[in-house]
C-alpha positions in Angstrom: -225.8 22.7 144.4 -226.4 20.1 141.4 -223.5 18.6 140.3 -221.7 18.9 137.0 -223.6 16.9 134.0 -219.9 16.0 133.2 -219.3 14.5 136.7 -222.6 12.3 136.5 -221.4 11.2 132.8 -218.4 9.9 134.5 -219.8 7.9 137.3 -221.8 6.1 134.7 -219.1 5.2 132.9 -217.3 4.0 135.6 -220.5 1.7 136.7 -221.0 0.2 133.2 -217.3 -0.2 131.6 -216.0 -2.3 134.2 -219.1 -4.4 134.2 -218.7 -4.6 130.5 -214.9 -5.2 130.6 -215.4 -8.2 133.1 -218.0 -10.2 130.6 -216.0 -9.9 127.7 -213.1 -11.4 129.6 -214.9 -13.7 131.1 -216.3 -15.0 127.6 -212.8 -14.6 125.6 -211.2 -16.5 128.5 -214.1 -19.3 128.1 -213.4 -19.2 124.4 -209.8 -19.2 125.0 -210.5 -22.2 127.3 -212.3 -24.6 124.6 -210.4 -23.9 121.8 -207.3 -25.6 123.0 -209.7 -28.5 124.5 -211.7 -29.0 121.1 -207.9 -29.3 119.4 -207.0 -31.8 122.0 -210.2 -33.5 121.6 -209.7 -33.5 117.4 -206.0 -34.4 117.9 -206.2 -36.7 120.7 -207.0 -39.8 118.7 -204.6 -41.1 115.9 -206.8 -43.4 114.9 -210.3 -44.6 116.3 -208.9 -48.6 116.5 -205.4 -49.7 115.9 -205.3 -53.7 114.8 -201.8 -55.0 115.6 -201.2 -57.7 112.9 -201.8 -58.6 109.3 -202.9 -62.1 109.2 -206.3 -63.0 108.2 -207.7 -61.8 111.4 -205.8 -58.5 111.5 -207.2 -57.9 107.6 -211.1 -59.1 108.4 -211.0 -57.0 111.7 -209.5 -54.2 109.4 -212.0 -54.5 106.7 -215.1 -54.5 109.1 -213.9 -51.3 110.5 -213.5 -49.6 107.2 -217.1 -51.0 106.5 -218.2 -48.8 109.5 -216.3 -45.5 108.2 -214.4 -45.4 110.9 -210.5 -44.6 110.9 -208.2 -47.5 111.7 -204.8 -48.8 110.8 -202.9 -52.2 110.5 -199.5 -52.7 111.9 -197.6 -55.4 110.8 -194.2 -56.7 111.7 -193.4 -58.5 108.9 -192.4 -57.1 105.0 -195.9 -58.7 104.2 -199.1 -59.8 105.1 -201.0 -62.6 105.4 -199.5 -64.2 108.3 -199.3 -67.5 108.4 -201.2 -67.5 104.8 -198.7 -67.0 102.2 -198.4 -68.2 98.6 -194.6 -68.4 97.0 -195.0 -68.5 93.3 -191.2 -67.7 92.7 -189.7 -70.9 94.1 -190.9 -73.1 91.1 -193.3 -70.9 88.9 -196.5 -71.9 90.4 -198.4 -70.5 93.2 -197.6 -73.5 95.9 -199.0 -72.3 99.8 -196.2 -72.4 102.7 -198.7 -72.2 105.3 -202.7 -72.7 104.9 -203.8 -74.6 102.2 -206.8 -76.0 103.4 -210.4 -74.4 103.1 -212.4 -76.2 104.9 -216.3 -75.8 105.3 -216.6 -73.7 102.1 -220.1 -73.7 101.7 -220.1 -71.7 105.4 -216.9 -70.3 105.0 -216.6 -67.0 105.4 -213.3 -66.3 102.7 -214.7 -68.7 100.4 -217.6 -66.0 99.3 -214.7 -63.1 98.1 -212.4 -65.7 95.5 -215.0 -65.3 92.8 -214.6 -61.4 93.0 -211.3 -61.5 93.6 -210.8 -63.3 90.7 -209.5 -66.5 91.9 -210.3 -70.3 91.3 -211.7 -72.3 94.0 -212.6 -76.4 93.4 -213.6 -79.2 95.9 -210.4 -81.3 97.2 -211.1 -84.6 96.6 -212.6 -86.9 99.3 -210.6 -89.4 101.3 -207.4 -90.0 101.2 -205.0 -93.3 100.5 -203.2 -94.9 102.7 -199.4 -96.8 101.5 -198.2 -99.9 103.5 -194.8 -100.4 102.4 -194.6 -100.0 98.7 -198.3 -100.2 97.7 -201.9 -98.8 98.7 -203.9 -100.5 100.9 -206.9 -102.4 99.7 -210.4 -101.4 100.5 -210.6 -104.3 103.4 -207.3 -102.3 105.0 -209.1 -98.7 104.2 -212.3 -99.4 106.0 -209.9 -100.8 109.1 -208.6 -97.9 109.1 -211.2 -95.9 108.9 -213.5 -97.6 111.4 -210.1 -97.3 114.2 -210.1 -93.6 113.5 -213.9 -93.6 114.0 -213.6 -95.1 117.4 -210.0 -92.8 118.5 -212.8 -89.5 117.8 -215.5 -91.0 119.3 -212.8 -92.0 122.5 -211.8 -88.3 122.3 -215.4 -86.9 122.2 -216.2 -89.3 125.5 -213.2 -87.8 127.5 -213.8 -84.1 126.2 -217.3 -84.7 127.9 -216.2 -85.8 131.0 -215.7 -83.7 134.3 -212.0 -83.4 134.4 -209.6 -82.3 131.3 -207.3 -85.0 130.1 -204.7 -85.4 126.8 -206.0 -87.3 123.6 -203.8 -89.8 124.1 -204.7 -91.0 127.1 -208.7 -90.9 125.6 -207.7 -93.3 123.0 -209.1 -96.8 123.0 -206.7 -99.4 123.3 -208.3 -101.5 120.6 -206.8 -99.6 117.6 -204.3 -102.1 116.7 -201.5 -101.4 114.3 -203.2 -98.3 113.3 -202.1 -96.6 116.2 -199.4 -94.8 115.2 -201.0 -93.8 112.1 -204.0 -92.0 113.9 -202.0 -90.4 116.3 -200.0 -88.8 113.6 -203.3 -88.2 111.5 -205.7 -86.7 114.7 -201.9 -85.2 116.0 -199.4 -83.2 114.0 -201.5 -83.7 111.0 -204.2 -81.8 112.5 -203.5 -80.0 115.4 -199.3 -79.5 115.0 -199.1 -81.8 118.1 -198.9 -85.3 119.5 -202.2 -86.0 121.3 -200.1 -86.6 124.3 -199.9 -82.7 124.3 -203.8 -81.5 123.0 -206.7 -81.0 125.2 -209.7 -83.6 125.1 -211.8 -81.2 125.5 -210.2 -78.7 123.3 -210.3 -81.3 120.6 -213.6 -82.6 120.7 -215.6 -79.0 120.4 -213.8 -79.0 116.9 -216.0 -78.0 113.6 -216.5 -80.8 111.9 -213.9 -80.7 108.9 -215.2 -83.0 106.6 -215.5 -80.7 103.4 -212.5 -78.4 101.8 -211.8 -76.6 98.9 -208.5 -74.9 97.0 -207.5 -72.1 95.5 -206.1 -72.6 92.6 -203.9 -69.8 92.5 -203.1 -70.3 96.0 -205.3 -69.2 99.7 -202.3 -67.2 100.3 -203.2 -64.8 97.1 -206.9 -64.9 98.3 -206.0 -64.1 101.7 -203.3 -60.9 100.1 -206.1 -59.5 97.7 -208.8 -59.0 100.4 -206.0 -56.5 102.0 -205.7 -54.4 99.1 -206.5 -51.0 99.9 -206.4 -51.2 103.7 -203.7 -48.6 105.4 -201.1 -51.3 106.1 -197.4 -50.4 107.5 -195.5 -52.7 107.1 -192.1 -53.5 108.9 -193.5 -52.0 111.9 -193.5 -54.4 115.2 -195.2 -53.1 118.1 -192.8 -53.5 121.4 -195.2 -51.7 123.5 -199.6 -51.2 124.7 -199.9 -48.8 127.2 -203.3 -48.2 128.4 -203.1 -46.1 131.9 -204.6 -43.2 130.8 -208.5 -43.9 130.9 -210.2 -43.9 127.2 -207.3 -44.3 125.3 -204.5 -46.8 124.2 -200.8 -46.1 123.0 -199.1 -48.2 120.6 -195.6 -48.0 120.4 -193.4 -48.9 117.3 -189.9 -48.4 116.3 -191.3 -45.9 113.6 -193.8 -43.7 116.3 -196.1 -43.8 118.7 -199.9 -44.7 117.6 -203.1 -43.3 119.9 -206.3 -45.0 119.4 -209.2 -45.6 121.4 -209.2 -49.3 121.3 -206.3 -52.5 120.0 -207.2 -55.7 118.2 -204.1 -57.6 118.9 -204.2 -60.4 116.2 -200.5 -61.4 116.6 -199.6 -65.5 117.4 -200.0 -66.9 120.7 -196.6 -67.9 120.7 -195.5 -64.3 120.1 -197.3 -63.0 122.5 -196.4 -65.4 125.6 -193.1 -65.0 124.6 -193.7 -61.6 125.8 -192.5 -59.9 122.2 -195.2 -57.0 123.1 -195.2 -55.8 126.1 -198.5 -54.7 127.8 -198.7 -51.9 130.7 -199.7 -52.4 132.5 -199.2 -56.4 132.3 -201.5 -58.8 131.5 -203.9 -60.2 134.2 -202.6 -63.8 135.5 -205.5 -65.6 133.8 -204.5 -64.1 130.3 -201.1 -65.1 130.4 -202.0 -68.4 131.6 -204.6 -69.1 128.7 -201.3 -68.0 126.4 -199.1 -70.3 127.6 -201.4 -73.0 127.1 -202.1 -72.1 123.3 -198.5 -71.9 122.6 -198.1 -73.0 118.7 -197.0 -76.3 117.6 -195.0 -77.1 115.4 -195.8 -78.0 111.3 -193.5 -77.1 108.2 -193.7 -78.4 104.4 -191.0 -79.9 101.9 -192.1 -78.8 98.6 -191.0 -81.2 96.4 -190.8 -80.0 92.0 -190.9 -83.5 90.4 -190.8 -85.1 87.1 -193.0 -87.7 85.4 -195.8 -88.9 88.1 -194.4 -91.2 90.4 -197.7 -90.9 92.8 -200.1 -91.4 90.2 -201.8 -89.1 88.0 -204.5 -87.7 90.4 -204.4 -84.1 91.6 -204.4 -83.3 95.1 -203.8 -87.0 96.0 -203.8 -86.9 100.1 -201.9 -90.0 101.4 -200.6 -91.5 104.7 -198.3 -93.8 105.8 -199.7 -96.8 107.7 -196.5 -96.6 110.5 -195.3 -97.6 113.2 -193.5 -94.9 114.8 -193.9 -90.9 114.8 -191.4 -90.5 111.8 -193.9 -90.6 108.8 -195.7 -87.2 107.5 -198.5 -86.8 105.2 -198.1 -85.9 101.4 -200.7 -84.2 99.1 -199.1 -85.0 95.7 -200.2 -83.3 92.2 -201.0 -80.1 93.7 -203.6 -78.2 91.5 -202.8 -80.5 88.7 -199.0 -79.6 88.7 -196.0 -81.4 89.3 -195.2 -80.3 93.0 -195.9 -82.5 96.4 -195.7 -81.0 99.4 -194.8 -83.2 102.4 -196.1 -82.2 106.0 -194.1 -82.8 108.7 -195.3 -82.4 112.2 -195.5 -82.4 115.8 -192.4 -83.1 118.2 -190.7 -84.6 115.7 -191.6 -82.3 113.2 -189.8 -80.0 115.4 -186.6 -81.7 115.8 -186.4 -82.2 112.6 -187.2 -78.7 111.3 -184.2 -77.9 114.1 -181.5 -79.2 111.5 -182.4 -77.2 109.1 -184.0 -77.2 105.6 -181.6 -79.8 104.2 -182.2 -82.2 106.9 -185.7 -81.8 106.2 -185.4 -82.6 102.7 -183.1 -85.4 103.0 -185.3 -87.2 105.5 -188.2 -86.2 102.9 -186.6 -87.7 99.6 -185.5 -90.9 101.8 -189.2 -91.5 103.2 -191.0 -91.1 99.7 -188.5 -93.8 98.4 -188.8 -96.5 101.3 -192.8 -95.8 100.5 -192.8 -95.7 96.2 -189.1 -97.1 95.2 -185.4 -95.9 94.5 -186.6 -94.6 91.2 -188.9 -91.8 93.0 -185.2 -90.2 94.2 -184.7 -90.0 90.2 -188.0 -87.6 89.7 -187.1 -84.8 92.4 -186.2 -81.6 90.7 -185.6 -79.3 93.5 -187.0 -78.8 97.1 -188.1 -76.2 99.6 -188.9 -76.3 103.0 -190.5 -73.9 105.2 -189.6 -73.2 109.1 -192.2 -71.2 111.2 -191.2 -72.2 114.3 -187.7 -69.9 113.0 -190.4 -67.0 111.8 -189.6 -64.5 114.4 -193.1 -62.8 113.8 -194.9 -65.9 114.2 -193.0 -68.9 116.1 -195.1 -72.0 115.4 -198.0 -73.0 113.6 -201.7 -74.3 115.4 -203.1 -73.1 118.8 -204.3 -76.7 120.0 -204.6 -76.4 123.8 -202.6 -78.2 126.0 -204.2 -80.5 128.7 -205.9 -78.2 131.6 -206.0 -75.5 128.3 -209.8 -75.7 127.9 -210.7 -72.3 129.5 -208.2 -70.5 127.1 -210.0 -69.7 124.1 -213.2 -68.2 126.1 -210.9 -66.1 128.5 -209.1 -64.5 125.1 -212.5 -64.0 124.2 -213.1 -61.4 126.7 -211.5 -58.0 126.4 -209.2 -55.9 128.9 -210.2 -52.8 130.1 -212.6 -52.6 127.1 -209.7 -51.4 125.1 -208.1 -54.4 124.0 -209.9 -57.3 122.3 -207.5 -60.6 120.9 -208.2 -61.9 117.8 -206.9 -65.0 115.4 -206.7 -68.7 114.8 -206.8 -69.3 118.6 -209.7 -67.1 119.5 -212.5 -69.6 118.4 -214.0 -72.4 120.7 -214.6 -74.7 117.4 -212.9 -73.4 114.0 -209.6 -72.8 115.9 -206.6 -74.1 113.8 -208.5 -72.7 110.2 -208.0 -69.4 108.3 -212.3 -69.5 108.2 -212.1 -69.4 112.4 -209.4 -66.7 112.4 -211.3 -64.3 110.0 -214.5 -64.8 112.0 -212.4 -63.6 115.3 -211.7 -60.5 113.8 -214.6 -59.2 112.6 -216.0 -60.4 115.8 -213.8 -58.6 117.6 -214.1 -55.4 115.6 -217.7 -55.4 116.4 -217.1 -55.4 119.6 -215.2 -52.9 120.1 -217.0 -51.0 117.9 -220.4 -51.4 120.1 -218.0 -50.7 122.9 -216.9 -47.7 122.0 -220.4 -46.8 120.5 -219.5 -46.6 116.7 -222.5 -49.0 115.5 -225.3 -50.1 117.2 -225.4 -53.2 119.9 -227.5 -56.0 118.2 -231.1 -55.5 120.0 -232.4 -58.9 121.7 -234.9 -60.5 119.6 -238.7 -60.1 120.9 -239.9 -62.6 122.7 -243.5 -63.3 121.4 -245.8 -64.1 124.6 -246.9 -67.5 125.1 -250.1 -68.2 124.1 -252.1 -69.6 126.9 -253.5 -72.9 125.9 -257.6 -72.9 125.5 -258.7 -74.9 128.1 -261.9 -77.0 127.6 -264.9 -75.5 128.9 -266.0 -76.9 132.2 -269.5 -78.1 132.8 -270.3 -76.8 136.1 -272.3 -79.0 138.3 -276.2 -78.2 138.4 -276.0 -78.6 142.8 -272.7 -76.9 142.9 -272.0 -74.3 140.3 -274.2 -71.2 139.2 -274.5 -70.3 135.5 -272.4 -67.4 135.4 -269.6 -69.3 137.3 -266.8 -68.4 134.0 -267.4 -65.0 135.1 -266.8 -65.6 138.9 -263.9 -63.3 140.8 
């Protein structure tokens, strides 16, 4: 007997539906699957690179990032940026710098291209300086003295730095130098590096760019340095306490004001800060990291701005003079800044220190009575009003130059490398010969951000450059022997 159409009907559709039924859910369940991964994929990421400071590194790094169009944002702990690169015009009415000042190597360096369309004024500082023993200058016989004994303390320096084993400046100085020694020390020491040369590298020293050639801004580096960070997404008042980077791919920034996910950090913040342990990392920093820190802790260098009246130093601007001393208690003076009536003092090194440890009135007493032993009671007459910076009190910075300590010549090349290939280190102290300079500090950032931007596959690794092959020299022709060599012997296997 045939069975019921009806019947059949229904066993088909009991074949096919279920079959049916069990695609679709597999495919809405596969949908339902990626959805909530592409969101977490699209949300993961706050940002593709977070860069932890505003200085001049944090805002080049910054800047090259934008220039790749990729997303990033710069955390700052301060109320401002620049770093150590600021310009105070409210203290006396003109733009006078409380940190940089110097440009040096304009014609190569890289912030001296963006003053023009920023607006801004740069000239040439004059060449040379004067030196003042006792109450007058020294003649040209005593310059070229001088001159020729700092000559020979570099070229003592430079020996040492070359040598197998790392050992301080001072102890590389010849022992020739005379009654100039105090007044190199102080001029190759605090002046330069924020230290005495009993507490800088050799070697550190002597791989130092050449910094014959500078130039000012008239309107002060500090307003440069601000006006190239217009427009970047700056918060401000944020300190980071805290760089996580377990979780593969990623790294977590954490601030009093939120948490920050990126796939990469540019930490730009001092050397100081950071041994001091003000971020922590987690996990911590490898041993040789913390080590290369502790020997590029900042020194120590603050400046007594002095307003005066008449021109007790002379009438040339940006006037650089030195004391010829005997003892680490002098400082260095640049008077007529930009044409106007301020001279700023710089104070330095350990004393620098101690001194900048009594506070701003200390500093300007000692100031006032230095400039009057060197130019006369009448000079105390023609001060107006004074201001002295502390940075070694600046809880966001906490000194002033990376010079390395002896031993400290591995430091810059191990900041150099990255960790995990999700944290690079950027700033004054990250560069083997322009360390100390705003020009060295913007170069680590964008160097920096290019790396972790090859890294991370956001622009393209720089391709080796082709190697043209050597042309093989044309070799005379032999003349082959008539009793030993056939005629097609050039052709011979």
């Amino acid at each position: 007997m045939v069975a019921p159409a009806k019947n059949t009907n229904l066993r088909i559709a009991d074949v096919v539906m279920p079959l049916l039924t069990r695609r679709s859910l597999l495919a809405g369940a596969a949908a339902a699957m990626a959805a909530p991964s592409l969101a977490l994929a699209q949300k993961s990421y706050d940002v593709d690179i977070v860069v932890i400071g505003a200085g001049v590194a944090g805002i080049a790094a910054a800047r090259r990032i934008l220039a790749a169009k990729r997303n990033v944002v710069l955390l700052e702990a301060a109320d401002r940026v620049g770093g150590r690169c600021i310009t105070d015009i409210q203290t006396f009415g003109v733009p006078i710098d409380r940190g940089a000042h110097w440009l040096y190597s304009p014609s190569s360096n890289p912030l001296a291209r963006f003053a023009g369309p920023a607006g801004l004024d740069l000239y040439h500082a004059p060449p040379g300086q004067k030196i003042r023993i006792g109450q007058r200058y020294a003649r040209e016989g005593e310059l070229e003295d001088f001159l020729a004994n700092l000559v020979r303390a570099r070229r003592g320096i430079a020996d040492a730095g070359r040598g197998r084993g790392d050992v301080s400046c001072g102890k590389a100085l010849p022992k020739v130098l005379g009654d100039w020694r105090d007044t190199i020390e102080f001029v190759l020491g605090p002046f330069t590096c924020s230290k005495d040369l009993a507490d800088v590298s050799a070697t550190d020293f002597s791989r130092m760019a050449p910094r014959n050639s500078a130039s000012f801004c008239r309107q002060g580096l500090g307003t440069l340095v601000a006006r190239l960070a217009d427009q970047l997404p700056v918060r401000l008042s944020t300190p980071v306490t805290r760089i996580e980077t377990w979780r593969r791919g990623r790294v977590t920034v954490e601030t009093p004001k939120g948490n920050i996910v990126a796939r990469a950090a540019i930490v730009t913040a001092s050397t100081s800060v950071l041994a001091e342990g003000k971020i922590n990392f987690d996990p911590n920093l490898p041993r040789r990291y913390t080590d290369a820190l502790d020997h590029l802790r900042l020194g120590s260098y603050d400046r007594v701005a002095l307003e005066m009246t008449g021109t007790p130093f002379g009438p040339q601007s940006d006037d650089l003079i030195f004391q010829k001393s005997d003892s680490i208690r002098t400082a260095g003076v640049l008077a007529n800044v930009s044409g106007n009536q301020i001279c700023m003092v710089d104070i330095a090194g350990k004393f620098g220190r101690e001194l900048a440890a009594q506070g701003e009135r200390a500093m300007a007493d000692f100031v006032v009575e230095w400039l009057t032993g060197l130019y006369g009671a009448d000079l105390r007459q023609s001060v107006k009003r004074a201001y002295a910076t502390r940075w070694n009190e600046e809880p966001f910075v906490l000194g002033a130059i990376s010079a390395a300590s002896p031993g400290g010549q591995f430091a810059r090349s191990v900041l150099m490398d990255p960790i995990r290939n999700r944290i690079w280190f950027a700033g004054e102290a990250v560069d083997e010969t322009r360390w100390g300079t705003v020009g060295g500090a913007w170069q680590s950032g964008e160097r920096a951000a290019e790396a972790a931007m090859r890294q991370l596959g956001f622009i393209a690794a720089p391709r080796e450059p082709a190697v043209a092959p050597r042309r093989r020299r044309r070799q005379p022709r032999r003349q082959p022997s008539r009793q030993t060599q056939p005629s097609f012997w050039p052709f011979r296997n």
